[in-house]
C-alpha positions as CSV (number, residue, x, y, z in Angstrom):
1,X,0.0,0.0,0.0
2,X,1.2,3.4,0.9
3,X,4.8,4.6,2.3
4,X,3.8,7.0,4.8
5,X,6.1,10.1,6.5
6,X,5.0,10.9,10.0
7,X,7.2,14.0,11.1
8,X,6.5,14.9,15.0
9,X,7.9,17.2,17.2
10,X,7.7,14.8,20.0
11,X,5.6,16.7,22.6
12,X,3.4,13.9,24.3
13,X,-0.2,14.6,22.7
14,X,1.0,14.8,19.2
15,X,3.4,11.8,19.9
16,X,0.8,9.6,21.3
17,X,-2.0,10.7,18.8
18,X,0.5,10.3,16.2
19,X,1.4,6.3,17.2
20,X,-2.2,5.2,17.5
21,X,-3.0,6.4,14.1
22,X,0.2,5.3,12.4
23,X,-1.4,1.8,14.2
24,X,-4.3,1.8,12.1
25,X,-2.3,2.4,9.1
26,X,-0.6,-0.3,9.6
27,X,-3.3,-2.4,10.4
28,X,-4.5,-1.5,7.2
29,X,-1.2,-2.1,4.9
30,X,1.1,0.9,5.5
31,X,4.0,1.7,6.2
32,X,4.4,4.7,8.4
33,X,8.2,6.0,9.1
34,X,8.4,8.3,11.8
35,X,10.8,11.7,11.7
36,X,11.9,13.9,14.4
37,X,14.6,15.5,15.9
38,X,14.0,14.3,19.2
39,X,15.5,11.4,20.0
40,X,12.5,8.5,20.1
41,X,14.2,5.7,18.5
42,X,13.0,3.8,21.6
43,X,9.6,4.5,21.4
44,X,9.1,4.1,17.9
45,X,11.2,0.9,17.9
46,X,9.2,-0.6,21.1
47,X,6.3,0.3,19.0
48,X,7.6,-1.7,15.7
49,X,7.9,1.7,13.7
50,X,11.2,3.1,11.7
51,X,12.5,6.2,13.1
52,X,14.9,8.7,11.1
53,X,16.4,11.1,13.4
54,X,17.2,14.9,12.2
55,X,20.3,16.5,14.0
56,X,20.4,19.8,11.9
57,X,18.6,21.2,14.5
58,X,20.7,20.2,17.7
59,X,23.4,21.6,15.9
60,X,20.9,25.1,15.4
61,X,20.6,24.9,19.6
62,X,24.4,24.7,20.3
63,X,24.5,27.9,18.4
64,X,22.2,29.5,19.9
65,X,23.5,28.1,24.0
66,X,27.1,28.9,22.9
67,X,26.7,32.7,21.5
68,X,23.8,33.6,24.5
69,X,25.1,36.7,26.4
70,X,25.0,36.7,29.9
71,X,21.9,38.5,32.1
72,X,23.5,41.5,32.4
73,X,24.9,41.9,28.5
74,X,21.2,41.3,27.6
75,X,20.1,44.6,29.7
76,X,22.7,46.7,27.5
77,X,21.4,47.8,24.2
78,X,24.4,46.3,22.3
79,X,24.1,42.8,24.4
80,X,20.5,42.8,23.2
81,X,21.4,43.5,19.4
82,X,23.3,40.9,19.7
83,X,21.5,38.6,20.9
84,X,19.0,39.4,18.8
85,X,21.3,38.8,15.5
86,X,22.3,35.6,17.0
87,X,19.0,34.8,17.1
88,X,18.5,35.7,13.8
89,X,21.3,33.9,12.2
90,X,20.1,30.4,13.9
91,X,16.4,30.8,12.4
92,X,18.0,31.4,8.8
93,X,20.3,28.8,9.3
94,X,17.6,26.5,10.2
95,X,15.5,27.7,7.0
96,X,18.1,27.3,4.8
97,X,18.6,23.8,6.2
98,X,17.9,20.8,3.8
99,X,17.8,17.8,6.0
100,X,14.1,17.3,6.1
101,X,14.1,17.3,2.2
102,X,16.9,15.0,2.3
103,X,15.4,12.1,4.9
104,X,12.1,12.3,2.8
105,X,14.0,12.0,-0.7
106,X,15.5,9.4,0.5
107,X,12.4,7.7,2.0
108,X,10.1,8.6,-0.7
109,X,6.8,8.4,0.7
110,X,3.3,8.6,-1.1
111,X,1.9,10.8,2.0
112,X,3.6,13.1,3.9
113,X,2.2,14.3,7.4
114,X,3.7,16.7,10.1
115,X,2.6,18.1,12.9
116,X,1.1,21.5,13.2
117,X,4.5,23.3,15.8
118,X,7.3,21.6,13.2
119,X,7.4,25.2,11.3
120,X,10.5,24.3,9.3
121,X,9.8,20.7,8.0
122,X,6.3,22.5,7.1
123,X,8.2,25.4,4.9
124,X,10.5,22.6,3.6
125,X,8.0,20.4,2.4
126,X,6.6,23.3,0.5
127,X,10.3,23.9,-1.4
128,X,9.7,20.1,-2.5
């Protein structure tokens, strides 16, 4: 039947609304893979489902822990700039980033779903 993406972001309702439907897909001849940058190979793999894990974004949150000013730069018009640019950089970065495009090229699904919060895979599924 169908190869089917599932891209979560993890958070507990999503996840667990996510595995009882990719359940029924299965019970019904699919495949579903799941994608996410949290780790959840456990889960998925107690629950008999592939996982693909996306560490484009772990590198994103180093960038941002390593270049955030201290309390008392942030108060200071410069410290907040920078922050702010910083900021900046790491959401352009992680626009600019292909990895979601790649794992589901490579996959090749006939359906793709993701949930609602995961903003970038959303805005790269659209570049596909």
């Amino acid at each position: 039947m169908a190869e089917i993406v599932y891209i979560t972001n993890g958070m507990a309702s999503t996840l667990n609304s996510g595995i009882g439907l990719a359940h029924l897909l299965r019970e019904h001849g699919h495949q579903v893979t799941f994608v996410s940058h949290v780790d959840l190979s456990a889960r998925f793999g107690a629950e008999g489902f592939p996982f693909v894990r996306l560490v484009a974004d772990e590198e994103h949150r180093a960038l941002l822990k390593e270049g955030r000013p201290k309390a008392s730069d942030r108060k200071t018009r410069d410290g907040r700039s920078r922050w702010r640019a910083i900021r900046s950089e790491v959401r352009q970065r992680s626009l600019r980033c292909e990895e979601v495009e790649e794992v589901v090229r490579e996959i090749g699904p006939d359906l793709l779903l993701i949930d609602i919060e995961m903003h970038v895979a959303i805005l790269s599924a659209l570049r596909m």
